[in-house]
C-alpha positions in Angstrom: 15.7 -20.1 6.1 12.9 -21.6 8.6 10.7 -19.0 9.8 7.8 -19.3 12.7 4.2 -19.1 11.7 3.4 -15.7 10.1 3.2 -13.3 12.9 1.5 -9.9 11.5 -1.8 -10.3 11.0 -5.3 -12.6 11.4 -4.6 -14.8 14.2 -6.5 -15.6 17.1 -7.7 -12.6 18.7 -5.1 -10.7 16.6 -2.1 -11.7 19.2 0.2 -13.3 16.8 1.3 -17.1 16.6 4.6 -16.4 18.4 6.9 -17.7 19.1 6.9 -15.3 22.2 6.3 -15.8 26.1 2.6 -17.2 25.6 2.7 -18.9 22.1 4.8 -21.8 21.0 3.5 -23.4 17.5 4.6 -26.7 16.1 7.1 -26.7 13.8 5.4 -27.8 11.0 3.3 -24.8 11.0 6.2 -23.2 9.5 7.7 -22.3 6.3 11.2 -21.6 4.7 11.3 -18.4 2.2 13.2 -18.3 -1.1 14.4 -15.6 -2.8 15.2 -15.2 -6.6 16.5 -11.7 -7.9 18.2 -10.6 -11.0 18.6 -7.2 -11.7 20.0 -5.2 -14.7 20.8 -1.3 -15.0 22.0 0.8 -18.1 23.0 4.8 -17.8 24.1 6.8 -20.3 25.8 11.0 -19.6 26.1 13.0 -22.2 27.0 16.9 -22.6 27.6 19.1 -24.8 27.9 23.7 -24.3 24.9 24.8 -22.0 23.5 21.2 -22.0 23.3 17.9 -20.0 21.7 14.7 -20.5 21.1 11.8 -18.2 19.1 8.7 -19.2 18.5 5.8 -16.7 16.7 2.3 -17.4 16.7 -1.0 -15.4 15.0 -4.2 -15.3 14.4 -5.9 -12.2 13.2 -9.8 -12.0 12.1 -10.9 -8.6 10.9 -14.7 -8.2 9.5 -15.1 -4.8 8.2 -18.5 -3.1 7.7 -20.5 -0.2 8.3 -23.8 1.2 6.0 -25.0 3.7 7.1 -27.7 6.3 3.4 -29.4 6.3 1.5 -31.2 3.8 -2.0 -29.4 3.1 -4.2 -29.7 6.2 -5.7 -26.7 7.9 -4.3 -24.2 10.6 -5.3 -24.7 14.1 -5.0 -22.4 16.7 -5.4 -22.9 20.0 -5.9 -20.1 22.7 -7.5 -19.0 26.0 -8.8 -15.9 26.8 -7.8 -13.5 24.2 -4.1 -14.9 23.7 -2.6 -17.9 21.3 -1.0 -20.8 23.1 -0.3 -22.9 20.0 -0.5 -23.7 16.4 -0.6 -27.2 14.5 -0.9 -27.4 10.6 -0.2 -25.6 7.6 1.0 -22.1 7.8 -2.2 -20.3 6.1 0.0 -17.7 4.6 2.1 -19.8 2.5 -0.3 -22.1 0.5 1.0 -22.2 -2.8 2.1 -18.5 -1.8 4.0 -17.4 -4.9 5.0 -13.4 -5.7 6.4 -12.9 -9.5 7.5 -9.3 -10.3 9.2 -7.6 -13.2 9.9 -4.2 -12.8 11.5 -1.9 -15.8 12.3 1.9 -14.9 12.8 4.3 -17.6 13.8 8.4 -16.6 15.6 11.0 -18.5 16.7 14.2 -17.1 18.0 17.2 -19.4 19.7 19.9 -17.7 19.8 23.4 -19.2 23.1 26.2 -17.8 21.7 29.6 -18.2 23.5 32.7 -16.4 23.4 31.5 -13.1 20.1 29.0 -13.4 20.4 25.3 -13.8 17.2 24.4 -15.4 16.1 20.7 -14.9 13.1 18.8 -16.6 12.7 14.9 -16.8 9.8 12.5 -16.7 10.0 8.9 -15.5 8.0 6.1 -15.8 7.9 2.7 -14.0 6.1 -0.5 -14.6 5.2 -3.1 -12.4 4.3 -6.4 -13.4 3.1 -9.4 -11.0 1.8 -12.8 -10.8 0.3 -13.5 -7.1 -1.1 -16.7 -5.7 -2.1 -16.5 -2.6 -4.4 -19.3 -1.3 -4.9 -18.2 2.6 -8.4 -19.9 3.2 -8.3 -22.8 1.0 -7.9 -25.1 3.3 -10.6 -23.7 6.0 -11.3 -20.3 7.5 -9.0 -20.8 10.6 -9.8 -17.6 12.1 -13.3 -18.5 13.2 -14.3 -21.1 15.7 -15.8 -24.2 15.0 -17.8 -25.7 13.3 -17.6 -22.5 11.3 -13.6 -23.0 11.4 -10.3 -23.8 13.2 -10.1 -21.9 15.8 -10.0 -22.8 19.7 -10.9 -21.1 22.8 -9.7 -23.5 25.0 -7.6 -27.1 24.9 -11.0 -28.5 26.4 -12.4 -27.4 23.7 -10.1 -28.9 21.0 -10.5 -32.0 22.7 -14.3 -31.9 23.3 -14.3 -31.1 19.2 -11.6 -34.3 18.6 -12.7 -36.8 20.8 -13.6 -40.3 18.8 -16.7 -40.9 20.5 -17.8 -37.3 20.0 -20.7 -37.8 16.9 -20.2 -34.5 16.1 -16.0 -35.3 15.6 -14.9 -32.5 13.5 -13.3 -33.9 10.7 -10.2 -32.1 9.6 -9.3 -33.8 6.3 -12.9 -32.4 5.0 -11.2 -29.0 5.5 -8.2 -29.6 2.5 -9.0 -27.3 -0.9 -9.1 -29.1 -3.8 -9.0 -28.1 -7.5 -6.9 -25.3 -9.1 -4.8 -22.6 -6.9 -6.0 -19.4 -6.8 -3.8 -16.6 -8.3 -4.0 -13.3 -10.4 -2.0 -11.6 -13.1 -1.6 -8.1 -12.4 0.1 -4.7 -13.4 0.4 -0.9 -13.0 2.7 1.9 -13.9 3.3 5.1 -12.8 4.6 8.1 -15.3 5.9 11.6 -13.6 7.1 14.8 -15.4 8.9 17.3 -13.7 10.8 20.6 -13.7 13.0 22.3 -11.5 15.3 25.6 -11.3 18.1 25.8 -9.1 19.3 29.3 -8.5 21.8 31.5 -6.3 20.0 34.5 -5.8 22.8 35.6 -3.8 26.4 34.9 -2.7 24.5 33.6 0.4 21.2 32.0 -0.4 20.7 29.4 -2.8 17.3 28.7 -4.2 15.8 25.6 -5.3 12.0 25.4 -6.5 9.7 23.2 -9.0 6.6 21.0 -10.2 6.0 17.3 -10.7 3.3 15.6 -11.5 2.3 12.0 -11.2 -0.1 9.8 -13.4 -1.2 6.6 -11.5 -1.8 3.6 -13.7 -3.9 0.6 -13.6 -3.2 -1.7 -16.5 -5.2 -5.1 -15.7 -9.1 -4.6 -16.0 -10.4 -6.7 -13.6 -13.4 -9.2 -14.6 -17.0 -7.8 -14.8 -18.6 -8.2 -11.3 -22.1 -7.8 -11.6 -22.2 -10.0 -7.7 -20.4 -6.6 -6.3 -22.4 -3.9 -8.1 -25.5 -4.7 -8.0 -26.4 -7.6 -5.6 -24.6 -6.1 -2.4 -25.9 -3.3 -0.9 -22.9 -0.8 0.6 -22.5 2.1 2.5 -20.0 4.7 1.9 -18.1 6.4 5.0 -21.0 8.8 5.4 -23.6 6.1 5.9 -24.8 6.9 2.4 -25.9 3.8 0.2 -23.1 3.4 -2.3 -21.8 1.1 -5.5 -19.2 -0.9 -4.9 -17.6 -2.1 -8.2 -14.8 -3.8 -7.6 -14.2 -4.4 -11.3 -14.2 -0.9 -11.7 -10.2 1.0 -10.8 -10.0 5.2 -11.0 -8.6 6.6 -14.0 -5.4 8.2 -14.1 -5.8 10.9 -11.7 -2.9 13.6 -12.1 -1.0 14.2 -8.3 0.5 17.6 -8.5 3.3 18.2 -6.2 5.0 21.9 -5.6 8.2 22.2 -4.2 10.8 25.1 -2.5 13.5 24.7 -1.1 16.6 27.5 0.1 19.9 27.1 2.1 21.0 30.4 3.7 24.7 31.6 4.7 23.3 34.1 7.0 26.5 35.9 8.2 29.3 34.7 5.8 32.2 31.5 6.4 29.3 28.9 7.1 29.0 30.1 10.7 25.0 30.2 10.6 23.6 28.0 8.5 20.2 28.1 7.7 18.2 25.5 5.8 14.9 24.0 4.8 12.1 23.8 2.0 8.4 23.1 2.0 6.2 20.8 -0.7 4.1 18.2 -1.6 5.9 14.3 -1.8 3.9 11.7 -3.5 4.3 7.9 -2.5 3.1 4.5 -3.9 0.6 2.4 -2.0 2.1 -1.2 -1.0 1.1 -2.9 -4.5 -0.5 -6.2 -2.4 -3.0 -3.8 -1.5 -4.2 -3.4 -5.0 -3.5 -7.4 -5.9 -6.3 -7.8 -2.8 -8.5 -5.6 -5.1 -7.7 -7.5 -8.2 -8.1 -10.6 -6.2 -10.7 -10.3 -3.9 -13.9 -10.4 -6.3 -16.3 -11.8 -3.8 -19.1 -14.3 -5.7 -18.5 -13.0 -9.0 -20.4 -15.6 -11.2 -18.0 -14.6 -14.1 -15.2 -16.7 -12.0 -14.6 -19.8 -11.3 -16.0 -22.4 -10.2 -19.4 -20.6 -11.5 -17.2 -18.9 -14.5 -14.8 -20.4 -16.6 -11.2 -20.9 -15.9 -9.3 -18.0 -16.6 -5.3 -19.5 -16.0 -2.3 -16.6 -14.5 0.6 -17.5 -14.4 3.1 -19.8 -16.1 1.5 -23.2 -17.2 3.5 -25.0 -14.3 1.7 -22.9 -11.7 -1.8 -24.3 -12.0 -3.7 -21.7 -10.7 -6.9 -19.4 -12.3 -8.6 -16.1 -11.4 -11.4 -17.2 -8.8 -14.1 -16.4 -6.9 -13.0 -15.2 -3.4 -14.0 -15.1 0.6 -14.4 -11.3 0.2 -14.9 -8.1 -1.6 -12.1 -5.2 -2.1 -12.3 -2.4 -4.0 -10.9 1.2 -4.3 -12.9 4.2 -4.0 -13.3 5.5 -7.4 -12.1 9.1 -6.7 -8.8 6.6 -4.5 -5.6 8.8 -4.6 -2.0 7.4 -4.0 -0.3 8.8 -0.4 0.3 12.9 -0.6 2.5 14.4 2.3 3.1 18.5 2.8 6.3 18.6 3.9 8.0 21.1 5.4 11.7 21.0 6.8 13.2 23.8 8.7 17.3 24.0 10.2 19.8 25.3 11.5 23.5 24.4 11.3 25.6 26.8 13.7 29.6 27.1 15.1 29.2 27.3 18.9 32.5 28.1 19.4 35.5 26.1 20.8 35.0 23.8 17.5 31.5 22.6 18.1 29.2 22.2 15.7 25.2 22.1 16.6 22.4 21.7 14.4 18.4 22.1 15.0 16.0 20.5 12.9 12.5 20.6 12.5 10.6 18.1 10.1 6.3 18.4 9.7 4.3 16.3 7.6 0.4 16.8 7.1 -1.6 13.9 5.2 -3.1 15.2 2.4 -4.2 11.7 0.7 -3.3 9.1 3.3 -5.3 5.4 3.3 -7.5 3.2 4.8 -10.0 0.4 5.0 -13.5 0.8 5.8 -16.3 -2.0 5.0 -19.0 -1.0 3.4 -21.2 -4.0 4.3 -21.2 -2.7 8.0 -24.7 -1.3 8.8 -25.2 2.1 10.4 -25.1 1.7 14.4 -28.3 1.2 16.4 -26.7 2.8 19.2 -24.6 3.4 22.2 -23.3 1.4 24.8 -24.3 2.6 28.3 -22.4 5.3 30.0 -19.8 5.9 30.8 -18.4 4.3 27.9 -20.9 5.4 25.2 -19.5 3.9 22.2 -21.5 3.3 19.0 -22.9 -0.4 18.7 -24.0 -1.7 16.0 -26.2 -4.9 16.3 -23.6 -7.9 17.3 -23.4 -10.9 15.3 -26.3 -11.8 12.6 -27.2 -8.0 12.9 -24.3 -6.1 11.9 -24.6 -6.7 8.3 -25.8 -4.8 5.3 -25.8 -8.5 3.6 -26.8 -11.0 6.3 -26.0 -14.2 3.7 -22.9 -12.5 2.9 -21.5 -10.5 5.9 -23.6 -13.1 8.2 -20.9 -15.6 8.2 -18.4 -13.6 8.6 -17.0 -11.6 4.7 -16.8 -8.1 4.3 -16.6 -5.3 1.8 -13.3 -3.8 2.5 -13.3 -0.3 0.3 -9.4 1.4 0.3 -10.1 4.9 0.9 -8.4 8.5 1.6 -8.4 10.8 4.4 -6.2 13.7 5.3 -6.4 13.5 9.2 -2.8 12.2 9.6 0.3 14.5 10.8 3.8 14.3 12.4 6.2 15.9 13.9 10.1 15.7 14.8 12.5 17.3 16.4 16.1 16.4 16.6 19.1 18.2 17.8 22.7 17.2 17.8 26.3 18.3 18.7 29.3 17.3 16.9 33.1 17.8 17.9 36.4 16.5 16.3 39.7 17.0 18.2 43.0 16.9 16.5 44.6 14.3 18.1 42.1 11.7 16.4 38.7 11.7 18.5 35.3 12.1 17.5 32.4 12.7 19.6 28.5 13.2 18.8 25.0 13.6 20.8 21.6 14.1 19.2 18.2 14.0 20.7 15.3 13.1 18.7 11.1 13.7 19.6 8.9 11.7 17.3 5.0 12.4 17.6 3.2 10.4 14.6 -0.4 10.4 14.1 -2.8 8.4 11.4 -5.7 6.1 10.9 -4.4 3.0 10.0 -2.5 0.4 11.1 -0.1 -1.6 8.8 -0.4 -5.1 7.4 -0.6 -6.4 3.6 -4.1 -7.2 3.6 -7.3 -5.1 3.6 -9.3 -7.5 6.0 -6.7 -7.2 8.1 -6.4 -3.8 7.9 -10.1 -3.4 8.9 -10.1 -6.4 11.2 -7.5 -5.5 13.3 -7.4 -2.0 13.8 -8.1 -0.8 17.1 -10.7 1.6 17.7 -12.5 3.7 20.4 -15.9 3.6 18.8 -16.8 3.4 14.6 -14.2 1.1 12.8 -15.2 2.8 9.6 -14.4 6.2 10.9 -11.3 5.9 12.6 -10.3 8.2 15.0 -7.0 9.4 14.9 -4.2 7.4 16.9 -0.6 7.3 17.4 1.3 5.6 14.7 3.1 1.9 15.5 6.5 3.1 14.1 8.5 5.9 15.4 10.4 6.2 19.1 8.9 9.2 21.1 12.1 9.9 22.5 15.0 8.7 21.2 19.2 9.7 22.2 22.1 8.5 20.8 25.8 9.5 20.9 28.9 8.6 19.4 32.8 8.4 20.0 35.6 7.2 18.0 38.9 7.6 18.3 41.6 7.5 15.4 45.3 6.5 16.3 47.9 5.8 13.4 51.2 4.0 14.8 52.9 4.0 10.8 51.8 4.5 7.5 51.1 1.3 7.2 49.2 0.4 10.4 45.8 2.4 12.5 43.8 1.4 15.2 40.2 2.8 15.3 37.6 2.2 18.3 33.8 3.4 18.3 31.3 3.7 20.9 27.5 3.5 20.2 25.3 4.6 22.5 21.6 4.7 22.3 18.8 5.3 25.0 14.9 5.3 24.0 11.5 5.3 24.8 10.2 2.8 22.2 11.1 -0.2 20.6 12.5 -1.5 17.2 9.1 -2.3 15.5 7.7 -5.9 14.8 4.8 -7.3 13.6 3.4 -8.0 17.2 4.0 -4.5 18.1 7.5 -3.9 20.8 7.6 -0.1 20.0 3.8 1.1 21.0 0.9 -1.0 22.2 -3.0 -1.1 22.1 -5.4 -2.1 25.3 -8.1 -4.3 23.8 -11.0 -6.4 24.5 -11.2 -10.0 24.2 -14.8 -10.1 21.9 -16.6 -7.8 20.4 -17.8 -4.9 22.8 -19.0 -2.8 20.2 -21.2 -5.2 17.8 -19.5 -5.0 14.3 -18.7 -8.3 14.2 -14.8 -8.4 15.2 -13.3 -9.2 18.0 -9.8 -8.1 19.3 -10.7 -4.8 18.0 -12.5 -2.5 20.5 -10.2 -0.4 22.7 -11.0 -0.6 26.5 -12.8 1.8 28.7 -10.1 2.5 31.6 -12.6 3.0 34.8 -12.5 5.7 37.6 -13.7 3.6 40.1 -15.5 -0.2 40.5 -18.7 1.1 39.5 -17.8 2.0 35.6 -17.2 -1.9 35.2 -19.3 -5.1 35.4 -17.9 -8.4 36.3 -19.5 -12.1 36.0 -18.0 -14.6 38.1 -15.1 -16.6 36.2 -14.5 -20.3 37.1 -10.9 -21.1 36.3 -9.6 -24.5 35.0 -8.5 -25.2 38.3 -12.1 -25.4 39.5 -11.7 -21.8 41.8 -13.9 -18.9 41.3 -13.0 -15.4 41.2 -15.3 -13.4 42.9 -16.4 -10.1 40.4 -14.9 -8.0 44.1 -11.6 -9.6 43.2 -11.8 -9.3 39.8 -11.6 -5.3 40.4 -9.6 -5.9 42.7 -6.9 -7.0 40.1 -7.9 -4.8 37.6 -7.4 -1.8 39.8 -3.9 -2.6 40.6 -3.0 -3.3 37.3 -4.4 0.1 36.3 -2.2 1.4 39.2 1.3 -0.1 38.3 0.9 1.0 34.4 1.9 4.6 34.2 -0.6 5.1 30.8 -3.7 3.4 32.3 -3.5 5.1 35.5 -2.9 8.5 34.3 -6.0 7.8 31.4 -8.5 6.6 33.5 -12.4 7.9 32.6 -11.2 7.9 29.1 -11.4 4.9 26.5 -7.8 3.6 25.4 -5.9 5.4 22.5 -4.7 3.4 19.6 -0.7 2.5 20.4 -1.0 5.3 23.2 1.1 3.3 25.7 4.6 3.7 24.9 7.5 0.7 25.3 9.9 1.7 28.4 12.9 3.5 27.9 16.3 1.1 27.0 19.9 1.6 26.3 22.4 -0.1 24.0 26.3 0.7 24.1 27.7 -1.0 20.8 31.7 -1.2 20.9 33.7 -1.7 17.3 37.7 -1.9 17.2 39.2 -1.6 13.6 42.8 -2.6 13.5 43.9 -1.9 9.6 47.4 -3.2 8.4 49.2 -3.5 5.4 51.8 -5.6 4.1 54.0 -4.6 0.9 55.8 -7.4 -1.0 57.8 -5.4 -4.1 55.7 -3.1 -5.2 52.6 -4.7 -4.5 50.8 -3.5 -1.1 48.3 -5.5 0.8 45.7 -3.9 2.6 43.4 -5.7 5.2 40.8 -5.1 8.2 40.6 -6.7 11.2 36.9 -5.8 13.2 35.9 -7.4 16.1 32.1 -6.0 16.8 30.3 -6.4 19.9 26.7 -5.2 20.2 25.0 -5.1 23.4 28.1 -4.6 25.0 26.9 -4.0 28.6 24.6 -7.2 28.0 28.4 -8.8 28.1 29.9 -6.9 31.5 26.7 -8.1 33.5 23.4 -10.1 32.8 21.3 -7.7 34.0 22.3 -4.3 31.7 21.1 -3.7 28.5 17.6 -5.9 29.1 14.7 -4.6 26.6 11.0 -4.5 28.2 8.2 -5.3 26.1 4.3 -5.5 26.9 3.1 -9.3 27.4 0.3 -10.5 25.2 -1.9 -10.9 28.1 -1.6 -7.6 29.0 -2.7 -5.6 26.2 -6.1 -7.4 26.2 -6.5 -7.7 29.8 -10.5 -8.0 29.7 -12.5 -10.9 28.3 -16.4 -9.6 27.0 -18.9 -12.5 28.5 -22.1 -11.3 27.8 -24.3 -7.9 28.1 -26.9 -6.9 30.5 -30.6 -6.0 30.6 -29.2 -2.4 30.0 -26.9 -3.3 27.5 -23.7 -2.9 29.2 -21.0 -5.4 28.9 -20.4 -7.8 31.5 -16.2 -9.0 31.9 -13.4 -11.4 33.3 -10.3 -10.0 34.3 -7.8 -12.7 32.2 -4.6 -10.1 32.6 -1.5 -10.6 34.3 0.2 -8.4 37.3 2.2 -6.5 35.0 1.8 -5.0 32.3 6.3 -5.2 30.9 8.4 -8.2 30.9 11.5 -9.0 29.8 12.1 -9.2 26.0 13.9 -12.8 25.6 14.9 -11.6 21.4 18.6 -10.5 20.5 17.8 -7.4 21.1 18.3 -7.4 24.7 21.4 -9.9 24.1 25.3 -9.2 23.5 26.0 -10.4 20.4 29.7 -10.8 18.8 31.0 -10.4 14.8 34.5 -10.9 13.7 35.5 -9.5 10.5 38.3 -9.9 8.0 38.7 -7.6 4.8 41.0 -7.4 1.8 41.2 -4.0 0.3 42.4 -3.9 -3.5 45.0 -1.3 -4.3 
């Protein structure tokens, strides 16, 4: 399948390379995706008086690879003020992008029947084997501007740097990597044992309570890198001078994880229904993130090109461990993701055959992750109030390691913190009536808070999150997944004309405040700056100050391409309606932006699905089949203007463009944002969209 240019992460100003209302890249900055999976699964039962067995192992072979639609030359991106208008050249993430994985799963489970206790223990252990080339900057580090890179600010720009009789022509072919591909072997494991008792203490309340523990496990010993531990100098997320050894991975650190759990008859025949448990769940980290680690070795004069070749990978790949743009490493006390738990419900009979239930799910991060890098110096001080974020030194002084951070490479250390929580609520009514219809409505509130933002790789991960003031000490901020507010209701009705023929119709319905998620956000949004406000050597990642009044801001004159010149008076002007007609901004003003705090506008979907099911006998065979017609969208269908998603333009959500600071030290802008903050969403899911099924059941 063709897909667009890889939309998640480093891109111009972080916006994405589209396609979406601003960005429109060539085609042959695209790639097609192939997928290659075998997958094999054994399980054996066995019992015998006061004793069960179960034992479970399968193999999984994934063989992952991409087929780019140019020949090697590098990525160019084009954009204006903060936002991507275009793309030419080879799609950076899929240079000889290649992802091998072999998984085997081995668990065994022994049940023990005492009186009336069921006494479970098991372990389980998984391996995870992986070859990984990933070759994102060999042909040019696109993200910065040139002559350093790829990037554009401007088409006059890209022309200026093109133009024949420039002498200072930039050269494009100079850019193509040469030599082997870059690509790592890796593997880890994870081994858990576990007990658990499952006991009726009572007629009425059944019991359910236990241990695991978890054994993370790194089986690849990275190459010796003396260029990490001992020639940078770091800091740790204290400001304290640490060693970062990225050849170095934590030992097998035991993740205890307690767990209760009860269900409750309280007043006999399932009328009341209480339910719910409390513990500690235990989650993998997304195993690219380690790969960057293994990867990622910096100048490591044991690698090549200074070291020998060290080949990964099948012969046919031609690729060797090698020296890298930056340096990642794990903390050396690093923990997988921990969670406390903690479920509570209620299931009651309202009467009149309605059923309602209450639910109410909080989780507290007790190990969570993220990226801080440890070559960012301490700050040197504050911007100007009212904004009074911490600065630290702008480009050439921002760096621990001026040769090394200096143009532009970090030290991105994966780390733990326990800051994160979240909370939902959800509520629901259920009714079936006996002549054949079904009928539903449940209300959800999501509230989701951490200190991280997701992508698959640790620059990234530091580059591109948002922050109010210290990227290294991330405040907490909403999470990108998860609808606020979210309703949904159901009917279906069943009607059976003969034995041998039923009609069934469904309603969907669905109203939220939110967004399905995507890479360029949809479900919550950021406010950012266009530069880098607060000095640590990114841009696109400093959340804006929302001002009272024309006094908290500075503006410069801007001279559009047209010649005309906005007047720093009209400037607020714009600004200050903008503020106005977004319902976030306006209501947050004094107050620097929160990480995803404005929420997409509420939508609606009503999905329709008739079921006509038929049968046809000939002698004693019968023939069973399903005829579906689906229709999603369905008001999208009846009238042009119904079911129409909103979703925050580019331009918007980095509505200010930094161009330069004061005697004082306060930033100086450009308004470069829109009207509006919402526009239509053009994707399918603000279209009706139609599916016609035909099934053949065996009998």
């Amino acid at each position: 399948m063709g897909l667009p240019p890889h939309p998640f992460a480093a891109s111009y100003n972080g916006t994405g390379r589209g396609p979406n209302q601003s960005s429109l890249p060539f085609s042959n900055a695209g790639y097609a995706i192939n997928n290659h999976l075998h997958s094999f699964a054994l399980e054996l039962n066995s019992r015998t008086r006061g004793l069960a067995n179960r034992l479970f192992a399968s193999y999984n072979r994934f063989r992952d690879f991409r087929t780019p639609f140019s020949p090697p030359y590098p990525t160019i991106e084009i954009g204006e003020a903060g936002i991507t208008y275009t793309t030419l050249g080879h799609e950076p993430f899929s240079i000889h992008n290649i992802l091998d994985q072999d998984v085997w799963q081995f668990t065994d489970n022994v049940s023990v029947f005492r009186g009336k206790h069921v006494v479970t223990v098991g372990a389980n252990f998984e391996s995870f084997s992986f070859y990984n080339s990933f070759n994102l900057f060999r042909n040019g580090v696109f993200l910065a501007p040139e002559p350093f890179g790829t990037t554009f600010n401007s088409l006059s720009e890209f022309f200026q740097a093109t133009e024949p009789s420039n002498p200072n022509q930039i050269k494009f072919q100079t850019y193509i990597g040469t030599g082997p591909y870059k690509g790592e072997d890796m593997s880890v494991g994870q081994v858990g044992f576990y007990a658990q008792d499952e006991y009726p203490a009572t007629d009425r309340l059944n019991l359910t309570y236990g241990m695991r523990v978890d054994f993370p496990l790194y089986f690849t010993k990275p190459i010796d890198n003396p260029f990490s531990r001992d020639t940078l100098k770091a800091l740790d997320a204290n400001r304290m001078p640490e060693r970062v050894d990225q050849s170095k991975l934590p030992g097998a650190i035991p993740l205890l994880a307690p767990r209760v759990g009860f269900n409750w008859n309280a007043v006999g025949d399932r009328h009341t229904q209480v339910r719910g448990g409390t513990g500690i769940f235990t989650g993998r980290v997304p195993f690219v993130w380690v790969g960057d680690v293994i990867s990622q070795a910096g100048d490591n004069p044991n690698l090549y090109p200074k070291g020998p070749q060290r080949p990964s990978g099948s012969p046919a790949d031609s690729s060797t461990f090698m020296q890298s743009f930056d340096v990642n490493a794990l903390a050396p006390n690093f923990k997988w993701p921990q969670v406390w738990t903690t479920d509570l419900a209620v299931d009651q009979q309202l009467g009149g055959g309605v059923l309602g239930t209450l639910e109410i799910i909080y989780g507290k991060d007790i190990h969570a992750v993220y990226v801080r890098n440890a070559d960012l110096r301490a700050p040197v001080g504050n911007l100007p109030a009212p904004d009074g974020r911490l600065y630290f030194g702008g480009a050439g002084n921002n760096s621990l390691n001026p040769a090394f951070g200096g143009a532009g490479r970090g030290i991105y250390v994966f780390d733990n913190t326990s800051d994160g929580h979240s909370l939902n609520i959800t509520a629901q009514l259920r009714k079936n009536f006996a002549f054949g219809l079904g009928t539903s409505l449940g209300y959800s509130f999501t509230d989701a808070r951490n200190s991280l933002k997701s992508t698959e790789i640790a620059f990234a991960l530091w580059q591109n999150l948002p922050v109010k003031s210290d990227p290294n000490n991330p405040e907490l901020g909403y999470s990108e997944f998860g609808q606020r507010h979210r309703i949904v209701g159901t009917v279906t009705y069943t009607k059976s004309w003969s034995p041998s023929l039923t009609t069934r119709i469904g309603v969907f319905l669905e109203a939220g405040q939110g967004n399905r998620f995507a890479g360029a956000g949809t479900n919550r949004y950021s406010f950012i700056y266009s530069g880098d406000v607060n000095g640590d050597g990114q841009g696109g990642n400093d959340l804006i100050y929302i001002p009272r009044s024309q006094s908290e801001i500075q503006f410069a004159p801007d001279t559009l391409s047209s010649g005309a010149i906005v007047s720093p008076q009209e400037q607020w002007n714009q600004l200050n309606a903008f503020i106005n007609q977004d319902g976030y901004l306006s209501s947050h003003r004094g107050q620097i932006a929160d990480r995803f705090g404005e929420p997409n506008p509420w939508y609606n979907d009503v999905d329709l699905r008739i079921l006509q099911e038929f049968a046809l006998q000939t002698g004693a065979q019968r023939h069973g089949f399903e005829l579906s017609l689906d229709i999603l969208n369905v008001g999208h269908l009846l009238n042009s203007s119904w079911g129409v998603r909103k979703v925050a333009s580019a331009a918007a959500t980095s509505p200010l463009k930094l161009v330069r600071f004061d005697g004082t030290g306060a930033p100086v802008f450009n308004f470069t944002g829109p009207s509006q903050t919402f526009i239509d969403d053009a994707s399918l899911l603000s279209r009706w969209q139609m599916q016609i099924g035909l099934r053949y059941l065996l009998n």
